[in-house]
N, C-alpha and C positions, 0 to 999 in steps of 0.2 A: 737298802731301804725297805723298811717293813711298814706295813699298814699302823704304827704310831700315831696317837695324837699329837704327838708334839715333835716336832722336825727339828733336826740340828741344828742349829745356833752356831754357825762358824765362832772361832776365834775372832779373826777379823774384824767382828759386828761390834763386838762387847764393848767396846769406848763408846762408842756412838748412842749404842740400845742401853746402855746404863742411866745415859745420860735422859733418856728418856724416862726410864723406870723411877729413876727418882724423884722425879716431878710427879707421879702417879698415885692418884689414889683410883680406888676400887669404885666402878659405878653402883652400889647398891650394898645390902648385905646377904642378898641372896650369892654364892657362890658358883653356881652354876651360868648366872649373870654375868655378860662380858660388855654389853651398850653395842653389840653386833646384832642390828636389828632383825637380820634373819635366822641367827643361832637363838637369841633368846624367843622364838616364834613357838620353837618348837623344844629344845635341848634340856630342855629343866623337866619335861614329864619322862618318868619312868616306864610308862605304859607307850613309850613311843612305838615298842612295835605294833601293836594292835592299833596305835592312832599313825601309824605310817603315810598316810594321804594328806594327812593334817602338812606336812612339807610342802607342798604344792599350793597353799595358798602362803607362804610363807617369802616368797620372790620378790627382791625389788629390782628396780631400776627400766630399763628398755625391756630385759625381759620378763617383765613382771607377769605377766597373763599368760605365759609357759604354763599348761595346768597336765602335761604328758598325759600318765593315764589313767589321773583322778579318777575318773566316772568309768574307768571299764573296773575289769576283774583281777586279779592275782594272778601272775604266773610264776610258777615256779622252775628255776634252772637247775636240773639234776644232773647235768655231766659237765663235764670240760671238752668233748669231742664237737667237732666241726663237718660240716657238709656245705660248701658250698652250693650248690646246686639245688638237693635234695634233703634240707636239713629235717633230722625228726623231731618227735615234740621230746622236751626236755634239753631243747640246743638253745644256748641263749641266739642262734642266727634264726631259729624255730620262730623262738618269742618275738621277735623283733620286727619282721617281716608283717607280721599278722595285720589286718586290716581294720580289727574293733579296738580301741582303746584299753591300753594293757599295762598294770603296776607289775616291773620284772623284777623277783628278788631270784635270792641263790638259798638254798638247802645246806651247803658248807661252806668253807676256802675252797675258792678257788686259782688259777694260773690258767688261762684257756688263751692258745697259743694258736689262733686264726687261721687258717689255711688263703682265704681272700680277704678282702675288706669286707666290712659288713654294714650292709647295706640298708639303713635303718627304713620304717615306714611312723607314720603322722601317729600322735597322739600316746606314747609309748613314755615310760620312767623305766629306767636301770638304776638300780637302788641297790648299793651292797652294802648298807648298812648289815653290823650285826658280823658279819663275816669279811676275810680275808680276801676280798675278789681282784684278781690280776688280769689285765687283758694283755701280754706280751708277745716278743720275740717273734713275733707275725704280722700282718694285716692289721689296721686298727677303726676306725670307726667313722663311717662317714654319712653325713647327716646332709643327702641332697634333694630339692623340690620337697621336702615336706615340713608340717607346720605343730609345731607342740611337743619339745620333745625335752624332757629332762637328765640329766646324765649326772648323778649322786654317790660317791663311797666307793670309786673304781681307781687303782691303782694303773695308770698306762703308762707303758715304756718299753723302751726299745724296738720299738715300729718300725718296721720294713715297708721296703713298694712290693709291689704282686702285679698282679693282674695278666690282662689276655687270656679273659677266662669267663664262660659263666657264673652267675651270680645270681640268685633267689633277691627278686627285691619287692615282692607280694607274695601271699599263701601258692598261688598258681601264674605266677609271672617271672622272668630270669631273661637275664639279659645277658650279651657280653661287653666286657667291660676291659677298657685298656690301661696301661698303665696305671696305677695309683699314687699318690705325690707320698707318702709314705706317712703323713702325720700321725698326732696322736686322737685328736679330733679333726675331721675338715667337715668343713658346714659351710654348705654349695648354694645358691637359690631358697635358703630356707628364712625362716621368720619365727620370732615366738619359742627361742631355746634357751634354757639356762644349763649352765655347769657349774656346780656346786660343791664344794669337799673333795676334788679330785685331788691326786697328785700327778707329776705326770715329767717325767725325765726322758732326755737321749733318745730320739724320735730321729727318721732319716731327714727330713723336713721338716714341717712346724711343730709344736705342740699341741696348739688352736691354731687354726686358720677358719678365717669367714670371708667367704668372695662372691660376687657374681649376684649380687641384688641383694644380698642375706642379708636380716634386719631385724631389731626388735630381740635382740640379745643380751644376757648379764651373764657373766663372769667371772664369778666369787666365791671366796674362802679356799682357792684352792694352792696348792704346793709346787712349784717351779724348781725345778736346778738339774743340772749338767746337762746343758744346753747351747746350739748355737742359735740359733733363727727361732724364736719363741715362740710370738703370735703376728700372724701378717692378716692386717683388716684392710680389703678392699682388693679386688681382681688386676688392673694395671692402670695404669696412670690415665688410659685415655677411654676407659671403660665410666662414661658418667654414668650410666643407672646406679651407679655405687654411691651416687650424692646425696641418696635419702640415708644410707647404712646408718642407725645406732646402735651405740655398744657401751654396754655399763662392765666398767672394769673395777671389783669392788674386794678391798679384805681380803686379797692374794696377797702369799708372801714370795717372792721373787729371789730366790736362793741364790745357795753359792754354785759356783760355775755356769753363769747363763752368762752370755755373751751380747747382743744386740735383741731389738726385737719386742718391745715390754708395753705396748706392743708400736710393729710395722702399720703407718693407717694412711690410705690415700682418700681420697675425698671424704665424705659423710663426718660424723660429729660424733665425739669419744667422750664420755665422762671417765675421765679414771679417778677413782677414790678410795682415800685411805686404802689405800696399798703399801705394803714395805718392799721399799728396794736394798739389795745389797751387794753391792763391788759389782756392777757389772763392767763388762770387761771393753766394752766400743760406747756404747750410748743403750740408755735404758727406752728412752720416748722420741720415738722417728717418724719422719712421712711425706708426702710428697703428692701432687697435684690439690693443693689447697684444702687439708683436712683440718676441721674445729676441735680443738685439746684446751679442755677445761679441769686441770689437775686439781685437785682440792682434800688437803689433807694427808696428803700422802708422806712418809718417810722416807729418804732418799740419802744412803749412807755410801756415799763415793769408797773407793779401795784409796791404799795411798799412793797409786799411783798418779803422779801429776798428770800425765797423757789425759787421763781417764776419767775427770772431777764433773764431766759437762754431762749433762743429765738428756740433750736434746739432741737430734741428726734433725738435720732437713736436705731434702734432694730436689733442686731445680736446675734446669739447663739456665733459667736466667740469673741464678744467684740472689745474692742481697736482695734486693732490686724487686723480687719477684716475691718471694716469702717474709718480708719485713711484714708486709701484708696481711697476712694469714693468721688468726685469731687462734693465739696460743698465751694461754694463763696461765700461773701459777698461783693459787688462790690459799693461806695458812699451810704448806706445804711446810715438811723439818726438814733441810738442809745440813746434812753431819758429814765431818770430817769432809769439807773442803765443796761438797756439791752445789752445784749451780745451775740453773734454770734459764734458758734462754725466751724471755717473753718476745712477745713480738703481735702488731696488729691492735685492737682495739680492746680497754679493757672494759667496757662499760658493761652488767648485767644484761644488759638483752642482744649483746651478741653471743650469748652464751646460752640460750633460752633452748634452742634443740639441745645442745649437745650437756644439759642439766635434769637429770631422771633420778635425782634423792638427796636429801640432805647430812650436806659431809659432814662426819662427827671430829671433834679434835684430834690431832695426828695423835696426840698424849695418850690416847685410849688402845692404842693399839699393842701397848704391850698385854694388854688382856685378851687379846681376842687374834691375834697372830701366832701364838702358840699351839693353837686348836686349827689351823689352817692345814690343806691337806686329810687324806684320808680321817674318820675317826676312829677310835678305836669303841665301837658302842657297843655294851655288854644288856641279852636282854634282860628287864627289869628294873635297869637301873638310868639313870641320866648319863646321856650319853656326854 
C-alpha cells in the first residue's frame, strides 16, 4: 500500500458500490468538490501549502476545536532517525515533545521506524501532506494527558509493543515507560483530537484506540484494512468516567480484511457517519456497558457470507434483557448484499442529542468522497 488517493476497491464491493454509483450524481460542478464538509474546507485551493493551517479550522464533529498547532510555528522534520531519550532537533520525537504549540511537516518521504512509542505533548499537528510519510515496523503514537492534537497524511502500520524504557515526553522531562499495547494511535486521558486522512493497517492491537476519560474526538476520512481489533472506544466495562467519552466517526472507509472492531465502544456516545463498511468478517459495530450508537448514513456491504450479514455485537452478562435497552439507531443507513442492523432502545431524537455532533449527508454521496479516503496524494501547487 502506498501513499495513494485512491484505496483498492476489493472485488467483492462492486455489486453493492455500483449500485450505489448509479444512483449518484455529482454535488456541484466544481470537481474538486465532493459534499465532504471537511475536504471541501480546504482541497480545492492550490496554494494549500502556504495556507496549511487553514486545515485546523476545517474539523467537525466532537472533535471539532482540535486547532494542534495552529498558533505556534513550523517545524520542520529532517531525518528518519529516532532517540528515545535524547532526541535532536530535526526528529520528528524532537518536534513533538516541545512544549509551545508546533505545525510538524517533513522536508521529503519519509519511513521512520520508532525505536519507542512516541510520546506526543499538547497542542502539536503532524501534517504529511505533500510527502510520502510512514510511521512503521516499530513503536507507533501515543497521545496521553494532553489536549489539542491533530494527526494528518501519515501512513501507520505494522506497530509493534516496546517499552521498559525511557522516553522524552517534554523538551527536559523522560520518563519510564512499560509495556505499550502496540496500536496504531492510542489516545489515553486526552481531549480535543482529531485524525484526519490517515491510513492505517496490521497494528499488534488497535488501530485507534481511546480510553481512560478521552473525549472530544473525530475520526475522519481515514483508510482501514488488514486488521483484527480496529478501534476500542472506552477503557473496561466498569471504568464510568468513560460515560462522558464523544467520538465522531466520520467518512472512513473500512477496507478489505478488518475483522471486528469498527469501532469497540463501552459507555459514552458515538456518532458514526457516513462511513463505508465492507465484508467485515465478525461484526463491524460492537459494545458493551450501555454505549449510545447513533449510525446515520453510513454504507454497510456485508460479504456473502451468511455467518456474517449482522452489522451489530453486543456484550452483556445479562443478555437480551439488559441491552434491548440501550439506544442504538440506525438512521438512512445502505444495507447491501444482505446487511442488517440490529436497533434496540429508544428511537426518539433526543435520546440521541449527546451522541449527535453534524449533520449526515446522504449515504448516496459517498461514492464521491470515499475514494480520497486515506493518505492523499497532494502535489505542491495544485489541489490536492
Amino acid at each position: 500500500m502506498t501513499s495513494s488517493a485512491r484505496p483498492f476497491m476489493p472485488m467483492s464491493d462492486a455489486t453493492g458500490w455500483r449500485s450505489i454509483k448509479n444512483s449518484t450524481t455529482q454535488p456541484g460542478t466544481d470537481s474538486c468538490r465532493t459534499g465532504n464538509p471537511i475536504d471541501d474546507c480546504w482541497r480545492c485551493d492550490p496554494d494549500w501549502e502556504t495556507n496549511r493551517k487553514v486545515l485546523a479550522d476545517c474539523a467537525i464533529g466532537f472533535g471539532r476545536n482540535a486547532v494542534g498547532g495552529r498558533d505556534g510555528d513550523f517545524y520542520v522534520v529532517t531525518t528518519e532517525a529516532d532517540d528515545p531519550k535524547n532526541p535532536s532537533p530535526g526528529m520528528l520525537r524532537h518536534a513533538v515533545i516541545q512544549d509551545e504549540p508546533l505545525w510538524i511537516i517533513f522536508d521529503r518521504d519519509m519511513d521512520i521506524n520508532l525505536d519507542e512509542e512516541l510520546l506526543m505533548n499538547s497542542y502539536k499537528t503532524v501534517d504529511g501532506r505533500g510527502h510520502n510519510v510512514q510511521i512503521s515496523n516499530g513503536p507507533c503514537i501515543t497521545i496521553q494527558n494532553v489536549t489539542n492534537i491533530i494527526i494528518h497524511g501519515i501512513y501507520i502500520h505494522d506497530c509493534v509493543q516496546a517499552g521498559n524504557a525511557v522516553i522524552a515526553d517534554g523538551p527536559n522531562h523522560y520518563e519510564l515507560r512499560g509495556i505499550s499495547d502496540g496500536d496504531g494511535i492510542s489516545i489515553f486521558a486526552a481531549r480535543d483530537i482529531w485524525i484526519d486522512h490517515c491510513t492505517l493497517s496490521s497494528c499488534h492491537d488497535g488501530l485507534i484506540d481511546a480510553v481512560f476519560e478521552s473525549t472530544a474526538i473525530t475520526i475522519s476520512n481515514n483508510y482501514m484494512f488488514k486488521h483484527n481489533e480496529v478501534m476500542l472506544l472506552g477503557h473496561n466495562d466498569n471504568f464510568t468516567a468513560d460515560e462522558n467519552m464523544q467520538v465522531t466517526i466520520a467518512f472512513n472507509y473500512f477496507g478489505e480484511g478488518l475483522i471486528q472492531r469498527m469501532p469497540r465502544c463501552r459507555h459514552g456516545y458515538f456518532h458514526i457517519v457516513n462511513n463505508l463498511y465492507t465484508g467485515w468478517e465478525m461484526y463491524a459495530i460492537g459494545g458493551s456497558a450501555n454505549p449510545t450508537i447513533n449510525s446515520q448514513g453510513n454504507v454497510f456491504i456485508a460479504s456473502n457470507d451468511d455467518e456474517t450479514k449482522e452489522v451489530t455485537k453486543r456484550e452483556s452478562p445479562l443478555g437480551y434483557e439488559d441491552w434491548k435497552n440501550w439506544n442504538w439507531r440506525s438512521e438512512e443507513d445502505l444495507m447491501l448484499n444482505g446487511a442488517r442492523f440490529t436497533a434496540s432502545g429508544q428511537e426518539a431524537p433526543d435520546s440521541y442529542t449527546k451522541a449527535s455532533s453534524m449533520v449526515a449527508r446522504p449515504a448516496s454521496i459517498l461514492t464521491n468522497i470515499v475514494p480520497f479516503s486515506g493518505v492523499l496524494n497532494c502535489k505542491i501547487g495544485q489541489q490536492c
